[in-house]
Structures are given as structure tokens and as C-alpha cells.
C-alpha positions as CSV (number, residue, x, y, z in Angstrom):
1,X,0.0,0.0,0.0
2,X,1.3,3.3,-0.6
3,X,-0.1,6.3,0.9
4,X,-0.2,9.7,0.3
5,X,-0.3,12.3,3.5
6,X,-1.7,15.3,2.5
7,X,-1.1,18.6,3.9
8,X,-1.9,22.2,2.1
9,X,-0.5,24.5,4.2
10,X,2.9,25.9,4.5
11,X,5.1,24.3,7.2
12,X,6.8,26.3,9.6
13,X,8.2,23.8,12.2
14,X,6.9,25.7,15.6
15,X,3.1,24.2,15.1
16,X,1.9,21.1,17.0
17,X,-0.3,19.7,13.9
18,X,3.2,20.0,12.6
19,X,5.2,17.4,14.9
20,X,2.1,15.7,15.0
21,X,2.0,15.0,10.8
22,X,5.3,14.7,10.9
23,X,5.7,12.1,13.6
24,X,3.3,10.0,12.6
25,X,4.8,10.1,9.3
26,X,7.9,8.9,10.5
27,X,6.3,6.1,12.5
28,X,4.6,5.2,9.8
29,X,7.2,5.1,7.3
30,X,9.5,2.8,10.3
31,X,7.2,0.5,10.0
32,X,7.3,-0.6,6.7
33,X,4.5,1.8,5.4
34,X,5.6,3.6,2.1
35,X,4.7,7.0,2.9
36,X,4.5,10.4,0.9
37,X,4.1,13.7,2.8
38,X,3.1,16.3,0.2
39,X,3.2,19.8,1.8
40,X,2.4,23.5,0.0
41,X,5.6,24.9,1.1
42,X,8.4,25.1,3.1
43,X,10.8,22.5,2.2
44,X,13.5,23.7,4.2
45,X,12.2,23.8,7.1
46,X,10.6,20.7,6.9
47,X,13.4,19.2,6.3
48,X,15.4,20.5,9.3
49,X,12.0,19.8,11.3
50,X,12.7,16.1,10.4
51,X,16.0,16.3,12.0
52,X,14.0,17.1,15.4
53,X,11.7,14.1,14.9
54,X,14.0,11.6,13.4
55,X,17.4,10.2,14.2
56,X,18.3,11.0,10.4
57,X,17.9,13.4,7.7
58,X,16.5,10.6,5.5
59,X,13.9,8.3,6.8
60,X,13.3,5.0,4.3
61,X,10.1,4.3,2.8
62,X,9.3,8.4,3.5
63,X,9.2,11.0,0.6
64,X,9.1,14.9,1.0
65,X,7.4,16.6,-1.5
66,X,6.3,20.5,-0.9
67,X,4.6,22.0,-3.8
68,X,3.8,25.9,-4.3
69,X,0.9,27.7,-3.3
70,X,2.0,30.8,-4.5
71,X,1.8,32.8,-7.6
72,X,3.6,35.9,-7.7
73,X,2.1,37.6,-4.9
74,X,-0.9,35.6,-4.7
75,X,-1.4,33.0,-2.5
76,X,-4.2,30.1,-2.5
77,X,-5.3,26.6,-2.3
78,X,-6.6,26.5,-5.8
79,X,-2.5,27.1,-6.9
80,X,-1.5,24.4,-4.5
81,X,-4.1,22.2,-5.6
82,X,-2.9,22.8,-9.8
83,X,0.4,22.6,-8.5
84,X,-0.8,18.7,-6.7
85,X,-2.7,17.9,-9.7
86,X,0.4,18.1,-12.2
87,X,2.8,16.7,-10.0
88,X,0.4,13.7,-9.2
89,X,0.4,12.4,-13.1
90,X,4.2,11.5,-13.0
91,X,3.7,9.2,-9.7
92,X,2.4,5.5,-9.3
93,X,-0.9,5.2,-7.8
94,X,-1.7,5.8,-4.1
95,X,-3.7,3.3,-2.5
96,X,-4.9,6.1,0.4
97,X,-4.9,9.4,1.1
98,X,-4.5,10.7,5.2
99,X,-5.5,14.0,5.9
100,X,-6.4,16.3,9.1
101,X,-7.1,19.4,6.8
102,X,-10.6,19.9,5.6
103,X,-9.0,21.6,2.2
104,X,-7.5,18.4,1.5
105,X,-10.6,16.5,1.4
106,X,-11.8,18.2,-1.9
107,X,-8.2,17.9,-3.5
108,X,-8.1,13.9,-3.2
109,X,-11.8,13.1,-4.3
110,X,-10.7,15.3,-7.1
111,X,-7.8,13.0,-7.7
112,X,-9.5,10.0,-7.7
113,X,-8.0,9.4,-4.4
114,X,-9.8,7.6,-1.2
115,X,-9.0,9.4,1.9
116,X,-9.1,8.6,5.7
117,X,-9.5,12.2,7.7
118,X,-8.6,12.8,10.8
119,X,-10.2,14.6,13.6
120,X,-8.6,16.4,16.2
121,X,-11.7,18.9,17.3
122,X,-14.6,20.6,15.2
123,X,-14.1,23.2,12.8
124,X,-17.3,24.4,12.3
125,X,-17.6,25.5,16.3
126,X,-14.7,27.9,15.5
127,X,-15.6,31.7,16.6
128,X,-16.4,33.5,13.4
129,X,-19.0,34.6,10.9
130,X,-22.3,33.1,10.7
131,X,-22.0,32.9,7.2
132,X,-18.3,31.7,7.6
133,X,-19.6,29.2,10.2
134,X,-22.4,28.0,7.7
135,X,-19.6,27.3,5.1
136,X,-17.4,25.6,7.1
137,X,-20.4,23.9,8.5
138,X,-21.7,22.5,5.1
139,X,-17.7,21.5,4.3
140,X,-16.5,19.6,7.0
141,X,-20.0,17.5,7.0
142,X,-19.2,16.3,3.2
143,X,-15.4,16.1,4.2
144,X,-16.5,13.7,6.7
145,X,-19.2,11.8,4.7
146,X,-17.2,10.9,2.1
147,X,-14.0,9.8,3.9
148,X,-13.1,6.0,3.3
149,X,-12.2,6.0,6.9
150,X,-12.8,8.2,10.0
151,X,-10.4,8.2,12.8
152,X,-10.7,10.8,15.4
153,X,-8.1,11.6,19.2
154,X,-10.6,10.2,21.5
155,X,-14.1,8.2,21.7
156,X,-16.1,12.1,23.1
157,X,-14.7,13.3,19.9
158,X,-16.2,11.0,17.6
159,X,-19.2,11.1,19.6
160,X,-19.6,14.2,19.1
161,X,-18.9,14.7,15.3
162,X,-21.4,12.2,14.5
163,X,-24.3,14.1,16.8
164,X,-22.7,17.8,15.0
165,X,-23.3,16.8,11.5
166,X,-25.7,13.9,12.0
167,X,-23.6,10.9,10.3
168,X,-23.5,7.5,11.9
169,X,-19.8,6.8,11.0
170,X,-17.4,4.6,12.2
171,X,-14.7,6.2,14.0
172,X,-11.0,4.5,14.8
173,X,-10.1,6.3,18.0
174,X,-6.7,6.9,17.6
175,X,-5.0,9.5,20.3
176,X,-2.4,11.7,19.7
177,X,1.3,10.1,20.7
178,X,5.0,10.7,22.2
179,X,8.8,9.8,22.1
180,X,9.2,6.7,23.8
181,X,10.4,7.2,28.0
182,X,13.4,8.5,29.0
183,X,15.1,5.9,30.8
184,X,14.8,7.8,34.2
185,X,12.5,10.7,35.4
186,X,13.9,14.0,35.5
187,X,11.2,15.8,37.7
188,X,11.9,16.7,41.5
189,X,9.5,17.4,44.5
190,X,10.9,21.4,45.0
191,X,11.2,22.5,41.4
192,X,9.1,25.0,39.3
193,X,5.9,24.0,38.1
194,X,6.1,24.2,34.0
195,X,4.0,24.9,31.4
196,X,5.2,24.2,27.6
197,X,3.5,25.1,24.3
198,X,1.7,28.1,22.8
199,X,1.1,31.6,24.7
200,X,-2.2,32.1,22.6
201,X,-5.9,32.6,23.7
202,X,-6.4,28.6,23.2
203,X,-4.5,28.4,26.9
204,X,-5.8,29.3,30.5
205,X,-2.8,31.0,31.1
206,X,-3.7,33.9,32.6
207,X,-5.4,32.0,35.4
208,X,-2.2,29.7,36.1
209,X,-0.2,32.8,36.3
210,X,-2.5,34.4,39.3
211,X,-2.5,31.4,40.8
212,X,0.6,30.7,40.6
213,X,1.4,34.2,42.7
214,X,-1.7,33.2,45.0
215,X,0.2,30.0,46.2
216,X,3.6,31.9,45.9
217,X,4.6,28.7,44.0
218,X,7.3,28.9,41.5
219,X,6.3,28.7,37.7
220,X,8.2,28.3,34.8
221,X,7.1,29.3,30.7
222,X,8.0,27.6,28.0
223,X,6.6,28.5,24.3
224,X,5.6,31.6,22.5
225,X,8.2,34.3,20.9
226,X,9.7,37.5,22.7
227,X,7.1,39.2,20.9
228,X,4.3,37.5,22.2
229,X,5.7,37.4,25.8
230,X,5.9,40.9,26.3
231,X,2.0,41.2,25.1
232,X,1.5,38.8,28.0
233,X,3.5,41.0,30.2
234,X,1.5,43.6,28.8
235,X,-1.5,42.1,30.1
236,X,-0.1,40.3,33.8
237,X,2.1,40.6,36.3
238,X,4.5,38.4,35.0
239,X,7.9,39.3,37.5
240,X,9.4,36.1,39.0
241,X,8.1,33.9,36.1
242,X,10.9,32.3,33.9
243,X,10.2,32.1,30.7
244,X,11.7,30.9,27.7
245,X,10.9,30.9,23.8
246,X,9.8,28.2,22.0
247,X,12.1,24.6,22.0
248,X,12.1,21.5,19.8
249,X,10.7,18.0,20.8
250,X,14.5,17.1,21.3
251,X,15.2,19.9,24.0
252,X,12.6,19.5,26.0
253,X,14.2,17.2,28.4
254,X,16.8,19.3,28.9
255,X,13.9,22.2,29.2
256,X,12.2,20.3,31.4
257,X,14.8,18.9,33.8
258,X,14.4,19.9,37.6
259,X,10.8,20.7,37.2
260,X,7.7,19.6,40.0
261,X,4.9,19.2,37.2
262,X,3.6,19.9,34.0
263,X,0.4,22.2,33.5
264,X,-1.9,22.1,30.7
265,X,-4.1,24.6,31.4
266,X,-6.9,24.3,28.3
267,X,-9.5,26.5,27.9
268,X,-13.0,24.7,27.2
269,X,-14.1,27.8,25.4
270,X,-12.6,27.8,22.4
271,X,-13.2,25.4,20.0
272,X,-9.8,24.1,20.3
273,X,-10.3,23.5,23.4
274,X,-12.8,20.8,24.6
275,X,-11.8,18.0,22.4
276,X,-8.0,18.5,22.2
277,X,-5.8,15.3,22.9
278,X,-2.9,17.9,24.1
279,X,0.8,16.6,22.7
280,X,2.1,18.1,26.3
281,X,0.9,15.2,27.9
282,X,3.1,12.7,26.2
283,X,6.1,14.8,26.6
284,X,5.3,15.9,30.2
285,X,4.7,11.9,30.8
286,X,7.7,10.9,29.1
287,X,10.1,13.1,31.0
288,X,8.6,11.5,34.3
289,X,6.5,14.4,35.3
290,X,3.6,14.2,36.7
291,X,0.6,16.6,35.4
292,X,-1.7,18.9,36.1
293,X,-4.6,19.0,33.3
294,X,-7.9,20.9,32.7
295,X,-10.4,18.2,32.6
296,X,-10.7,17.4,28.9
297,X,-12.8,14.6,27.4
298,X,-9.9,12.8,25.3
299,X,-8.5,12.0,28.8
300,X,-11.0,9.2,28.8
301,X,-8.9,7.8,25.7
302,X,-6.2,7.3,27.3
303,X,-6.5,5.8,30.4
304,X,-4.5,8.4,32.7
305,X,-3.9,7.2,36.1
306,X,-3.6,9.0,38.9
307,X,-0.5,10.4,38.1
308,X,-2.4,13.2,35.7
309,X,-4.6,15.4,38.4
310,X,-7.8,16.3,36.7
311,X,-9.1,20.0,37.3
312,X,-12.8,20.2,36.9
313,X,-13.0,23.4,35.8
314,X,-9.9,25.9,34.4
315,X,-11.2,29.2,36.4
316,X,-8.5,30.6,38.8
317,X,-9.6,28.8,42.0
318,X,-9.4,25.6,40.8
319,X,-6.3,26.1,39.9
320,X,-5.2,27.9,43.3
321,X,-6.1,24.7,45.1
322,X,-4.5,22.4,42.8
323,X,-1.2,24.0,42.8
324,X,-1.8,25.1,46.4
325,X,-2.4,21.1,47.4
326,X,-0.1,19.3,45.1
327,X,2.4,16.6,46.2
328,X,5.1,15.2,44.3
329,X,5.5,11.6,44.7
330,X,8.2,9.5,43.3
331,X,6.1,6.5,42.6
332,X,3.7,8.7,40.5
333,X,6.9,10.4,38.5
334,X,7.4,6.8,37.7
335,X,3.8,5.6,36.8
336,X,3.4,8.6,34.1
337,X,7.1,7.3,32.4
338,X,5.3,3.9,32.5
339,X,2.4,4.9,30.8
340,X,3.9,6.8,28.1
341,X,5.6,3.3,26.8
342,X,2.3,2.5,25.7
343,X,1.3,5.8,23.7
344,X,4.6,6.4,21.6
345,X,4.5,7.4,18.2
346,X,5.4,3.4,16.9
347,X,2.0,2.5,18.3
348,X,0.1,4.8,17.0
349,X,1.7,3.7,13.8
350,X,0.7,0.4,14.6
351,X,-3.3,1.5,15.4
352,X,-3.1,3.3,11.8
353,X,-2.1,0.2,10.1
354,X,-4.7,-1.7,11.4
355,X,-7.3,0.8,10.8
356,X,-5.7,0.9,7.3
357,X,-6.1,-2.7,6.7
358,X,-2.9,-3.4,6.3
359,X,-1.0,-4.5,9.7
360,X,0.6,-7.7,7.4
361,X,1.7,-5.8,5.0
């Protein structure tokens, strides 16, 4: 089987869905899968993104292809998707397309190409337009109806993608993933609590931030630009926090060495929000920390024990008692290093085959 991974937008190697594609590509590809990533863009920094994920610069069994979606100053799917079309007639056949982009629904019908999409939250509950929401709306229902397969980050998900758009389809649940376990925790009982990944509106920061000075608890920052700190600062009382830009996958141990906890602090309000499978987990786990979470529906995926604190509800008080009550316990440290052996990357590649049809292969 050979199958295409499609993905029309430009990569920039700072985005999650980024190290999320590309992971799973890799996995894929390691196990035997022949697998074509076709982005609308930036090569080179997909290419030195692979360096992050990978242990080499070339991966067997995985092609890079980025095509443009540009046009003199234009940019657009429609160029990207003349640009696919053309380059598509010089290949062999694919036997599957994989996709998490609604764009890239229309492209592979057009090519003749069965695709299996992938949910990771609901477009059409995005804040914007009516009209814009109707669009989207009447897209990602056809994007989903005629996918050869569904798969979707956690059974609440799919539950809810089937009562959105009124389908009855048959969803793989198939969380998100990690590196495999360090071979010892690096967490300790007196260090910082830390919170990695983006600085945007998506994330209850604010709220971890005051409660973090209400409990006169140390907390550490890890994601964003300068830029985008300073608007924070802008906004909060930031002295005392450390913060640092944005790292790869393969500092993060390093980055998160000495700390007490991760945090993901999600907020349930945006769209984002109440069905995301956060990547932090996985790399909080693997690192032996234990975590502090918003209480997120995909968390009934994957089986989190006790080591992964649930906060009912992300508002300012909740988290002033959790960071206020929290206990660092060795045995815990150890049960979340555990538990990400089972959710690396390789078996998630492994719950894809099978879902492909094609675990023998």
C-alpha cells in the first residue's frame, strides 16, 4: 500500500499539527508503510523539522514533496491544488490518502484518491462569521461523509462529530502520541511547576499565572516568541516567572529537567479546546512528570492514572487549590514514564495500520 499524507499548508516547524504529521509520518514510514508527505511549502524547514523528529535526515520508505501555493504575490489553495494535480500524473498510484485538513478533502476526491480524515476537534464551532460558520459547516459534514475512513483523538470526539453533523460513521479512536520514555524521570519534588507550548488565547494562562502568585509557588514558561511574551507582560504581572521561547521535541528534556509538574491549562471555550488530545501530555509523561490537566474529554482515551490530576474546571480557583495542594511523589513520577511506553509514536503507527487494513503488510 502506498499512501499519500496530505497537507496544504505551508510548514513552519513551531506548530503542533506540525510534529504531529510529521511524527506519525515517521512512524509510519518505520514500519514498513511507504509514505509520501506532500506539503504546500516550506521545504526547508521541513526538512530540518525532520531532524528534530527523526534520528536522520533521511527516513526509508518516506518521501518529502512540498509544492507551491503561491503565484507571484498571490497566495491560494486553488494554486496548490494545480500545482498537486500536475505533480500527481508522474507518480504511481496511491492506495490512500491521510489527511487532518478539511482543504484536502476536496483535492483527493478530485484525484481520484480515497482518503481517511482525521479529527482532532470541530471546525465548524470555530468563533467567526455566521455565514463563515455555515460554510465551514456544510464543508466539513461532506469532508467527513465521504472519507473511506474516520479516525478521530478520543471516543467524546467522535461522539460528538457524528451528533454535530448527524452521520452514523465509524470512527477509529486513535490518540495523539510521544517519544518513547526517557530511561529515568527527570522531575523533582521542590522544582518549578512548567508549562510548555503556545502563549495564545487557546491556553488558561492567565489564570495559572495568578494562581501561581496566589500559592507563591514557583512557575516556569515555555513557548511563544519575545514578541508574544511581552504582550502577556503587557496584560499580567509576570515578574518572578521564567520564561523561555519556544524549543524542539528534542530539548525538552533538557527544558524540562528539575521541574515539579507539567500544567496544561486548556481552555474549554474555544473550539480548540474541549476536544483536544494535548501533545504536552506525552512529553510531560515521558520526561517523568507528573501533570496537572484541565479536565478534557480525550482524557477518557487514554487511560491516565492518577499520576495526571484532573481540574474540573480551568477558572482561577481551581487552579489555586490544585497548585496550592499538590504533592510530588516518586512512585507517581514513575507511573506517568510507564504509561507513556504505551502511547509512543510506533504505536500509534501500529493502530493506523490496522485501521488501514494493512498491519501484514
Amino acid at each position: 500500500m502506498r499512501l499519500l499524507y496530505l497537507y496544504p499548508e505551508e510548514w513552519t516547524g513551531r506548530r503542533a499539527r506540525e510534529v504531529h504529521t510529521l511524527s506519525t509520518c515517521v512512524a509510519l514510514a518505520e514500519s514498513g508503510v511507504d509514505v509520501t508527505l506532500v506539503t504546500a511549502g516550506g521545504e526547508p524547514e521541513l526538512r530540518e523539522h525532520l531532524l528534530d523528529v527523526a534520528d536522520a535526515a533521511d527516513v526509508p520508505g518516506l518521501n518529502l514533496v512540498a509544492l507551491s501555493r503561491t503565484l507571484g504575490p498571490i497566495q491560494s489553495t486553488s494554486i496548490f491544488s494545480r500545482n498537486f494535480t500536475h505533480w500527481l500524473r508522474g507518480q504511481p498510484p496511491f492506495d490512500l490518502a491521510y489527511i487532518i485538513h478539511l482543504k484536502a478533502g476536496p483535492i483527493s476526491t478530485q484525484a481520484g484518491i480515497p482518503y481517511a480524515y482525521e479529527a482532532h476537534g470541530i471546525f465548524a464551532q470555530a468563533p467567526q462569521s455566521a455565514a463563515r460558520q455555515r460554510i465551514l459547516h456544510k464543508l466539513e459534514g461532506q469532508v467527513l461523509s465521504a472519507a473511506a475512513l474516520c479516525v478521530a483523538t478520543s471516543a467524546p470526539l467522535a461522539v460528538a462529530l457524528n451528533t454535530w453533523f448527524a452521520l452514523s460513521k465509524d470512527f477509529a479512536i486513535v490518540p495523539n502520541a510521544g517519544l518513547p520514555p526517557l530511561d529515568w524521570g527527570i522531575s523533582a519534588p521542590d522544582g518549578p511547576f512548567v508549562y510548555c507550548g503556545s502563549i495564545d488565547d487557546g491556553k488558561e494562562l492567565a489564570g495559572v499565572i495568578q494562581a501561581a502568585r496566589d500559592t507563591q509557588v514557583p512557575l516556569k514558561i515555555v513557548g511563544g516568541t519575545e514578541e508574544e511574551w511581552r504582550m502577556v507582560g503587557d496584560q499580567l504581572d509576570t515578574s518572578g516567572i521564567e520564561w523561555q521561547p519556544h524549543v524542539l521535541v528534542h530539548e525538552l528534556p533538557e527544558v524540562l529537567a528539575g521541574a515539579r509538574a507539567g500544567l496544561i491549562p486548556t481552555n474549554l471555550d474555544m473550539p480548540s479546546g474541549e476536544f483536544s488530545c494535548p501533545m504536552k501530555l506525552f512529553d510531560y509523561a515521558r520526561c517523568g512528570l507528573p501533570v496537572l490537566s484541565t479536565a478534557l474529554p480525550s482524557l477518557q482515551s487514554l487511560d491516565a492514572g492518577s499520576w495526571c490530576t484532573q481540574i474540573p474546571s480551568p477558572a482561577r480557583g481551581a487552579w489555586v487549590e490544585a497548585l496550592k495542594n499538590f504533592r510530588h511523589e516518586a512512585d507517581q513520577a514513575e507511573a506517568a514514564r510507564v504509561w507513556s511506553a504505551g502511547h509512543t509514536w510506533a504505536k500509534r503507527a501500529e493502530l493506523l495500520k490496522r485501521t488501514f487494513g494493512m498491519e501484514d503488510h
